[in-house]
N, C-alpha and C positions, 0 to 999 in steps of 0.2 A: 504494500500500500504506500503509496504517493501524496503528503500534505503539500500545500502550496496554500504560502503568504497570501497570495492575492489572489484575484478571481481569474479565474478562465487559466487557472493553472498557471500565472506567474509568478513574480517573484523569487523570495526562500524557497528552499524545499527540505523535504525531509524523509529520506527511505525508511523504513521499519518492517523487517523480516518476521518479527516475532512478537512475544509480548515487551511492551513498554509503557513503563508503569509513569513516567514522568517526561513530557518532551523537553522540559528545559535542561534536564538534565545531559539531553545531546545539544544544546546552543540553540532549541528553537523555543520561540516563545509561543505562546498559548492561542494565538491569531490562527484558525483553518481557513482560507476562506475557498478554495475548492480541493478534491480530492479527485485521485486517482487509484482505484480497484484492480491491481493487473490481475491478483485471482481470488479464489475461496469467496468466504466472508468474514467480515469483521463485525466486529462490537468494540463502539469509541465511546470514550465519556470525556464529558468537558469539563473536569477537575483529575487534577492528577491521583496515582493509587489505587484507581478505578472505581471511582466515585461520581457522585452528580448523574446526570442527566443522559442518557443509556441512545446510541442511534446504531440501530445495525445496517451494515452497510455491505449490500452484497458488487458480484463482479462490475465494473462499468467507472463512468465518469461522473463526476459530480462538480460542473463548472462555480457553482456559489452556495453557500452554507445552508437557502433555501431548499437547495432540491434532496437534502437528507433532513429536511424539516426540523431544522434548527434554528431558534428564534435570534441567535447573534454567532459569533462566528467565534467562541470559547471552544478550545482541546485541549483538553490535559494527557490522555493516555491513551492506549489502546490494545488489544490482543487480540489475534485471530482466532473462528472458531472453530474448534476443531470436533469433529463427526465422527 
């Protein structure tokens, strides 16, 4: 899975193979504002440790924080899920 700063997928970015429990803790801050799915599915929460507010986010693109029905553009962590 693919974060990006800004919308339409610029800006920062931030790869994440596995679980991660805090993105600042790799240099990004807390700002999603589109994502990229290259597989599986995820589960993000927009507090770090895997707390807050839960969006599961299957394969695909996600150009702006609305389209995984996010009412601001907060991420703290995330983990893939595994079946």
């Amino acid at each position: 899975i693919v974060f990006y700063e800004g919308r339409c997928f610029t800006g920062r970015r931030l790869e994440v193979y596995g679980d991660c429990d805090n993105f600042q803790d790799r240099g990004f801050m807390n700002r999603v504002n589109s994502i990229r799915v290259e597989s599986g599915a995820w589960i993000c929460y927009d507090h770090p440790d895997f707390k807050g507010q839960q969006y599961i986010l299957e394969r695909g693109e996600y150009p702006e924080f609305q389209r995984w029905n996010a009412h601001n553009d907060h991420m703290g962590s995330c983990k893939p899920i595994r079946m």
